[in-house]
C-alpha positions in Angstrom: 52.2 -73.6 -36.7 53.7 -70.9 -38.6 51.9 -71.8 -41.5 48.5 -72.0 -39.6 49.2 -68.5 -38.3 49.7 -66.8 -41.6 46.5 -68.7 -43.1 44.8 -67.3 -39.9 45.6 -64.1 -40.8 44.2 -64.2 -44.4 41.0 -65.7 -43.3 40.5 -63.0 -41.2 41.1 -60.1 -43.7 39.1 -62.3 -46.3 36.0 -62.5 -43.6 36.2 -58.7 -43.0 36.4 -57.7 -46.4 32.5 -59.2 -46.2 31.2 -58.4 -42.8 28.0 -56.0 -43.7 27.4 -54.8 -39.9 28.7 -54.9 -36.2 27.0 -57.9 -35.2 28.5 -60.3 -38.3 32.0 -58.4 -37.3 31.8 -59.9 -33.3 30.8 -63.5 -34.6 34.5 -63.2 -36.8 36.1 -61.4 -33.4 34.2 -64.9 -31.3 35.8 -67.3 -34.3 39.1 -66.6 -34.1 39.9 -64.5 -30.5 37.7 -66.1 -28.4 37.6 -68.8 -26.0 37.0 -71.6 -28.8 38.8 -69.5 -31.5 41.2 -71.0 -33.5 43.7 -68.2 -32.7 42.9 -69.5 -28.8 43.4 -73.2 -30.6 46.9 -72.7 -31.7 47.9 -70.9 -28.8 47.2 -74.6 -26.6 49.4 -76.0 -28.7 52.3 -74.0 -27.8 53.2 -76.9 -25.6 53.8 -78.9 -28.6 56.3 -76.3 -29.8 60.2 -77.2 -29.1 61.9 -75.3 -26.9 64.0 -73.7 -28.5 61.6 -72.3 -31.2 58.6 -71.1 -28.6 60.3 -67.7 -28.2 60.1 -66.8 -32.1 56.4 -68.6 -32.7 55.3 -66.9 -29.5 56.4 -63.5 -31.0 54.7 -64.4 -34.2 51.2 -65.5 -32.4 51.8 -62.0 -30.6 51.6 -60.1 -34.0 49.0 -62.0 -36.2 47.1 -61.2 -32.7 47.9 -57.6 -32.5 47.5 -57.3 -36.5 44.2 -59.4 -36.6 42.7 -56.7 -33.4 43.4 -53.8 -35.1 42.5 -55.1 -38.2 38.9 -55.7 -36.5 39.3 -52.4 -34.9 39.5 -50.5 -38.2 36.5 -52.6 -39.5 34.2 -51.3 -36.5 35.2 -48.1 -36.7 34.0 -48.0 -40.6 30.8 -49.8 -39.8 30.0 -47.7 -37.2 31.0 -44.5 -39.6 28.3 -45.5 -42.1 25.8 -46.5 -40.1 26.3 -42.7 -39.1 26.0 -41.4 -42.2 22.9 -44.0 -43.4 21.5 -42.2 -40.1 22.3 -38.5 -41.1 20.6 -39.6 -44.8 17.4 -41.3 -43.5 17.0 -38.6 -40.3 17.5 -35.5 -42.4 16.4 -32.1 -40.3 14.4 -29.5 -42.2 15.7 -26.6 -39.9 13.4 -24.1 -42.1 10.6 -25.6 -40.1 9.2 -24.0 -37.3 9.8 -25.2 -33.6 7.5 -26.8 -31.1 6.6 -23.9 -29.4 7.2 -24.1 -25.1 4.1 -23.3 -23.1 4.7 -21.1 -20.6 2.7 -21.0 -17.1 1.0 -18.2 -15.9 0.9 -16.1 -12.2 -2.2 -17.2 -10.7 -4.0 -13.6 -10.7 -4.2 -13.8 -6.9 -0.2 -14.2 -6.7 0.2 -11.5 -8.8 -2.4 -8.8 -6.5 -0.9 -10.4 -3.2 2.7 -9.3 -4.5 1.4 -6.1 -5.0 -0.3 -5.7 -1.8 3.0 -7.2 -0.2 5.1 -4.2 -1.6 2.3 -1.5 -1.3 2.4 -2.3 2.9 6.3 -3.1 2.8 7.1 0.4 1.0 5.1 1.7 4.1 7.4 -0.6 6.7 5.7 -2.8 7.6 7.0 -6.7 8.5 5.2 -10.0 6.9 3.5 -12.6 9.6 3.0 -15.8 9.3 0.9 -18.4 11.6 -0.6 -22.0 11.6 -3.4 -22.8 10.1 -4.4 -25.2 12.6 -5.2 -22.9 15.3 -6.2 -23.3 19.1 -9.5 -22.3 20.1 -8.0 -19.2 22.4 -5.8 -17.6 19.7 -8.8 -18.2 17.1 -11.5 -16.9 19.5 -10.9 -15.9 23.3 -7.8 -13.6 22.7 -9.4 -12.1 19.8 -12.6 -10.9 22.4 -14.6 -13.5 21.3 -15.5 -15.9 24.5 -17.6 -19.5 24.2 -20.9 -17.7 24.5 -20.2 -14.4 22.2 -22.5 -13.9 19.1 -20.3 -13.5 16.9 -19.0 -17.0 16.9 -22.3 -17.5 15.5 -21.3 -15.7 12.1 -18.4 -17.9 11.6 -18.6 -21.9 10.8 -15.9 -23.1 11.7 -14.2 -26.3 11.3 -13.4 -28.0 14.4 -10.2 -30.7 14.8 -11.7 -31.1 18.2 -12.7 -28.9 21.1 -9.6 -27.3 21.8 -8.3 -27.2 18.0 -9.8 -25.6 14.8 -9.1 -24.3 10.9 -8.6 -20.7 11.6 -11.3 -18.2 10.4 -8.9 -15.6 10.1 -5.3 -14.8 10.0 -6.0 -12.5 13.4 -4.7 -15.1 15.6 -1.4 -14.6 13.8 -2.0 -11.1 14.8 -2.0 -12.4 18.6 0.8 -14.1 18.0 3.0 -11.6 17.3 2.1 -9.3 20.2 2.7 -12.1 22.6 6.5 -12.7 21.3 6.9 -8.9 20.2 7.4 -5.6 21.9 5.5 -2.8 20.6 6.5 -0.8 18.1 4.8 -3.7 16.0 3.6 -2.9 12.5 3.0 -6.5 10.5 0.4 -7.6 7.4 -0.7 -11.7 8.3 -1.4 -12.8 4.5 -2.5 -16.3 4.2 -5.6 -19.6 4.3 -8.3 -19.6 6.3 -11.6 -21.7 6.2 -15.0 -21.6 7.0 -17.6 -23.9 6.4 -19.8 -22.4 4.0 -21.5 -23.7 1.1 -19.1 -23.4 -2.5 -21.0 -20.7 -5.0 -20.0 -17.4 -6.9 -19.1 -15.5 -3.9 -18.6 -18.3 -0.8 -15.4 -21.1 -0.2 -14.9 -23.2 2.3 -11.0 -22.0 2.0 -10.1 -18.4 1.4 -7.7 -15.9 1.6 -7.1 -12.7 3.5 -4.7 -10.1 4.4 -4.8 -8.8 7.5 -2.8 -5.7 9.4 -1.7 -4.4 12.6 0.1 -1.3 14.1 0.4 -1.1 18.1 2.4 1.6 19.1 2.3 4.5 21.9 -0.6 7.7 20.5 -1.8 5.7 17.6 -4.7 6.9 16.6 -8.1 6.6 14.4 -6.1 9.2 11.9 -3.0 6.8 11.4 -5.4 4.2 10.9 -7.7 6.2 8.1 -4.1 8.2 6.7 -2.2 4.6 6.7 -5.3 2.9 4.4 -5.8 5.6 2.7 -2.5 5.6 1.5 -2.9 2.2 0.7 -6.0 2.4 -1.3 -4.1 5.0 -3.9 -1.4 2.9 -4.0 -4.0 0.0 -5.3 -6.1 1.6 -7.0 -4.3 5.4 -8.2 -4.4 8.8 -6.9 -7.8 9.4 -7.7 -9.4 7.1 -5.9 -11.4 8.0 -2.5 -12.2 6.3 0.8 -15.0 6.6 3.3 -15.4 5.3 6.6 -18.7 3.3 7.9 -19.2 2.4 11.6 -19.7 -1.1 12.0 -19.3 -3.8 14.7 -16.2 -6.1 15.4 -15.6 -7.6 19.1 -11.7 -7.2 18.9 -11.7 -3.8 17.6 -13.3 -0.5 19.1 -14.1 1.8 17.5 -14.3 0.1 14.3 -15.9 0.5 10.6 -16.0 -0.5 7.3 -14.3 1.1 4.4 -15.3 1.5 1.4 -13.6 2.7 -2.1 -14.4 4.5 -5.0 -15.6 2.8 -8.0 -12.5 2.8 -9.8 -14.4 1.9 -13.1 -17.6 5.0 -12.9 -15.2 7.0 -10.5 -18.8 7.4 -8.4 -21.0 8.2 -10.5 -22.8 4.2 -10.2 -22.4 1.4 -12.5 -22.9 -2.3 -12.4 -19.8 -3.1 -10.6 -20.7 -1.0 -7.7 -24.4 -1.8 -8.3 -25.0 1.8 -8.5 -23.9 3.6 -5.1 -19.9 5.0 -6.2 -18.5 3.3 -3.9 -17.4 -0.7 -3.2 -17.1 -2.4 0.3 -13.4 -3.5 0.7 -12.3 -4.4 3.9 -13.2 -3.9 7.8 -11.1 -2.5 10.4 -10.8 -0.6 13.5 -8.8 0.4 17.3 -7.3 -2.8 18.8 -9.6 -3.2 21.6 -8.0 -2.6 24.7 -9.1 -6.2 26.3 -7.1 -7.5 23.6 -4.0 -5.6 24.0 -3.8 -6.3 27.6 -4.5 -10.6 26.9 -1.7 -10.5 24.8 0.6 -8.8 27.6 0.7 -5.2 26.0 -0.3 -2.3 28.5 -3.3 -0.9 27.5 -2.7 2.5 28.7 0.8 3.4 27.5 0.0 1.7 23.9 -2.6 1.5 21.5 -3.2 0.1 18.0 -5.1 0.1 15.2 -6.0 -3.5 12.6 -7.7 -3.7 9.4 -8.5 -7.3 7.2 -9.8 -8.0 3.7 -10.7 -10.8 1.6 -7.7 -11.4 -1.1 -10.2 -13.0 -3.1 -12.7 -9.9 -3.2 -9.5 -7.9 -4.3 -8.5 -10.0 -6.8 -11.9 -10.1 -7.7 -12.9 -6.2 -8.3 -9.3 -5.2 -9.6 -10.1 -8.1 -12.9 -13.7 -8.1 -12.9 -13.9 -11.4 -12.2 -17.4 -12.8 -11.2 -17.5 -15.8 -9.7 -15.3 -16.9 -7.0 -14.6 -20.5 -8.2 -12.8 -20.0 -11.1 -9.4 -19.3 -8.8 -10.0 -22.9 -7.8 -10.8 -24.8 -11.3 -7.5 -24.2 -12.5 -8.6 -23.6 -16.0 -5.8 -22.6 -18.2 -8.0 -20.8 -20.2 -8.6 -18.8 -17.3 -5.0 -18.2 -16.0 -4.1 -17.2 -19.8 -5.9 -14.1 -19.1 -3.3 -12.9 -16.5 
């Protein structure tokens, strides 16, 4: 058996002098230390051994093991050292050559004027609101002065989930919101969706964005209201530019108007852009009706308020140029390089 063990062992550094790869170095690991190995063999015929001499050829099948294992051990670990370096040779890196260069995404031009509108109103303390878009009827409609048979429900296509439910058409119900769960002072802007049915073209979506404001707050009046967006509108658009006041029509507002800036690209004097008049249509606003303040629990004759709204698109829109409403939709990188 002693013989058989040394001859073991010189097979095995003879058949790793030759092994070429990892895979020819585990069938000589499977020949000789595996189950049917003859290392495995010999050790079955221990019991074949006398007794007296098992201890030494036990200590001897203990070492050719121990040998023969580290022997394959050393074998793997140069295998596996110049497969490295065939590797290192046949994957050589030219770091002289320019990296793929990372794309980087783009603010989404409405982000970026939203932002700006954000910090414009809270540098002037006011609070951001938020509401569903799934509205009911009475905070869409009814608290805002606008019953089942007004008019102006007319002007608005709205979306219904069913009679009691709709898509908001503006972010004033958010408005409503807050004066039901707040105590006045309130100052607040309600950015965010709203929908109407209308066709899709270069000026009309079926989803859209506004911004809308409100103040209630004991002696506000028609001047806070024209000093506050004035303020606003050089803050947007630079010292220079001017307001002016229209009187329009809006159910949940009286008095109310439309306001209009100066064209910040003739500075008045008519262009294309504000199709030659000086000045371009921004946003509507007016006195929180007093009906309105008193549906929403506020006491008509101790406070009073003031609200204004605009289209985020139309902003967005006249601060870039941009002429057609559906590119913010189309998600044309080409389009959000620009920004």
């Amino acid at each position: 058996m002693k013989e058989q063990l040394e001859a073991i062992k010189i097979k095995v550094v003879k058949s790793l002098s030759n092994v070429a790869d990892l895979k020819a170095l585990e069938e000589v690991r499977i020949n000789i230390l595996g189950k049917k190995g003859e290392l495995t063999s010999i050790l079955k015929g221990m019991k074949d051994v006398e007794p007296k001499d098992r201890p030494m050829i036990g200590a001897l099948v203990n070492e050719v093991r121990a040998d023969i294992e580290a022997a394959i051990e050393t074998a793997k670990n140069s295998l596996v050292s110049k497969a490295r370096e065939q590797q290192l040779k046949e994957e050589v890196i030219d770091v002289t050559m320019p990296s793929n260069k990372k794309v980087l995404g783009h603010r989404h031009p409405m982000h970026i004027v939203l932002e700006d509108l954000k910090n414009i109103f809270i540098g002037m303390g006011y609070q951001i609101a938020k509401g569903p878009e799934v509205e009911e009827d009475y905070y869409n409609f009814k608290a805002l002065n606008i019953p089942e048979d007004h008019p102006a429900r007319d002007e608005q296509d709205t979306f219904y989930i069913d009679k009691n439910f709709v898509l908001r058409t503006s972010t004033s119900p958010t408005q409503v919101h807050v004066m039901e769960h707040e105590k006045p002072p309130i100052r607040v802007i309600a950015p965010g969706r709203v929908y109407r049915s209308d066709e899709v073209d270069a000026t009309h979506s079926p989803m859209f964005h506004q911004v809308e404001g409100l103040v209630i707050d004991e002696h506000i009046t028609m001047a806070d209201l024209k000093g506050a967006l004035a303020e606003f509108v050089k803050e947007l658009y630079g010292e220079d530019a001017k307001v002016r006041f229209r009187p329009h029509y809006f159910p949940f507002t009286e008095p109310s108007a439309e306001v209009d800036v100066s064209c910040f690209k003739c500075g008045g004097t008519g262009c294309n852009i504000c199709k030659g008049s000086g000045w371009i249509e921004i946003l509507g606003c007016g006195m929180v009706h007093p009906k309105v303040l008193e549906m929403s629990g506020i006491d008509s004759t101790k406070y009073s308020g003031f609200a204004f709204g605009m289209g985020l698109e139309r902003i967005t829109m006249l601060r870039y140029g941009i002429e057609d409403l559906r590119l913010f939709y189309e998600n044309d990188i080409r389009f959000l390089k620009q920004f």
